[in-house]
N, C-alpha and C positions, 0 to 999 in steps of 0.2 A: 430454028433450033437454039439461035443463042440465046433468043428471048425468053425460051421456057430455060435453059439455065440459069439465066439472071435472078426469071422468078421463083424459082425453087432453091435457090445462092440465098438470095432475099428473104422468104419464106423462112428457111432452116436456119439462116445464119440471125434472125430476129428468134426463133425459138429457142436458138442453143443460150444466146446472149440472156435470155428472161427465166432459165434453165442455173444457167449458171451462178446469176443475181441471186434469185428466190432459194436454191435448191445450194450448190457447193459453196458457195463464199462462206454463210452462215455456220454450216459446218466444219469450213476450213479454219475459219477464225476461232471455233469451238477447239479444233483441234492443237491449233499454235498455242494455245492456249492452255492446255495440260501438258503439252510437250516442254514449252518453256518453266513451266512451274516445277515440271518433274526434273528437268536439268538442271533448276536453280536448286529443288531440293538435293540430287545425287551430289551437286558441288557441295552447297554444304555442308553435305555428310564427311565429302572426302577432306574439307578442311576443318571438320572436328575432328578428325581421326588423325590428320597429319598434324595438329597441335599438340590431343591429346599425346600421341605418340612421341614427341618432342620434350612434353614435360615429364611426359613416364621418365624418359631417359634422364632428366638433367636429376627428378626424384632422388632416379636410383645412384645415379654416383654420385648424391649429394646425401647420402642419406648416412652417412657417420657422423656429418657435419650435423646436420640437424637431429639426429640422436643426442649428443654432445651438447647442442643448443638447450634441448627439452629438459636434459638431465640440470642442466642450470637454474632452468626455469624454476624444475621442480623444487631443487636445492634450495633458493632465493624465495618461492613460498611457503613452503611446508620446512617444520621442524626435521633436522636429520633422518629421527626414526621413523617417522612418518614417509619420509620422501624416501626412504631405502625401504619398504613394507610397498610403497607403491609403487616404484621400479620393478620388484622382483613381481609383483604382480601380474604388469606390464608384458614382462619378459615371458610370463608362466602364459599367460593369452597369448601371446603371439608365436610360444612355441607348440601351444595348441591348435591355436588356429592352421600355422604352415603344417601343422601333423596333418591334420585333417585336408588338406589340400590338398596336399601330395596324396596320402591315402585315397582322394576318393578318383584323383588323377587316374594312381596303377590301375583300382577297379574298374576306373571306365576302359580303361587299355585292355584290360584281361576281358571285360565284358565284349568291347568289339572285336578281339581277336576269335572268342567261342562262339559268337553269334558269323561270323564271318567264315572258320570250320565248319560248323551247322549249316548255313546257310549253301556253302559251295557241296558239303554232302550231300543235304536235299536237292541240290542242283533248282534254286532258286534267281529266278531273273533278279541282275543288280544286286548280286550279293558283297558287294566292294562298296556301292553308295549306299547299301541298307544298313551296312552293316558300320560305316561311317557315322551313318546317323543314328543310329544305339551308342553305339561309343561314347559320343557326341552328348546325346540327351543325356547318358547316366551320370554325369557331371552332378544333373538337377537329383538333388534328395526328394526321395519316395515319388513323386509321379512322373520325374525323367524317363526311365525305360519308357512308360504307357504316352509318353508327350511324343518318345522316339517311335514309338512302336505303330502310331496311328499313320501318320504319313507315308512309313516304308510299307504299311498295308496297302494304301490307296495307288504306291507306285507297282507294288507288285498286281494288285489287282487289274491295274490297266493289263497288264501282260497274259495273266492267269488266274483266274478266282481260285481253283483247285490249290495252286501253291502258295496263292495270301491264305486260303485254311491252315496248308500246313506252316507256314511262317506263324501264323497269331498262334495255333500249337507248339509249335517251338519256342517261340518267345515269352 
């Protein structure tokens, strides 16, 4: 009896070994492979974000200072009139720009709040993360809602086709 153990020990344990050679290594190494490239990529993400984020900061409480700097600049090239016609300029875009920021901010707020009413009336699966994600999307001018509106479809669809129809009618 030990002998047929031995050669069946022998047997299996030369098939697992030419098994494991041919067949998992190759794939194990395929997989260390995206795993490490994808954890090199997520670091990098997280130390551009941790940079970026460090300079937003030094920007913004530096940002009288470098106002004050530019206005020099400008002084130092341009003739008086000229550099005060191009300040006020400066100033009319950026109090447009921040108008329009904020404006489209509240809309997205007001849009996730009515679509997330809506959505809890029609008693729609994930109507907190749908409705996040309209929010979300309406930031984007003209095809935000339809960029938001396609994914919360496909998650409601998992759940219920009947109420991704009424969701795409609602929305």
């Amino acid at each position: 009896h030990v002998c047929i153990v031995s050669d069946a020990y022998c047997k299996y344990s030369a098939e697992f070994n030419h098994y494991v050679n041919s067949n998992v290594l190759p794939q194990l190494e395929s997989l260390l492979r995206t795993v490490s490239l994808s954890l090199i990529s997520v670091l990098k993400a997280m130390w551009n974000l941790i940079i970026g984020l460090i300079i937003s900061i030094y920007v913004l409480f530096s940002k009288e200072t470098f106002s004050a700097q530019t206005k020099k600049i400008i002084y130092s090239i341009f003739p008086t009139s000229n550099a005060n016609g191009l300040i006020h300029d400066m100033r009319f875009v950026s109090d447009t720009f921040i108008g329009f920021i904020s404006g489209k901010i509240v809309d997205s707020i007001i849009i996730g709040l009515l679509c997330f009413i809506g959505t809890t009336l029609l008693n729609i699966p994930y109507a907190l993360l749908v409705s996040v994600i309209v929010g979300v999307t309406n930031v984007i001018p003209f095809f935000g809602p339809i960029i938001g509106a396609v994914p919360s479809t496909l998650l409601i669809l998992i759940e219920s086709p009947i109420k991704a129809l009424w969701f795409v009618l609602f929305v």
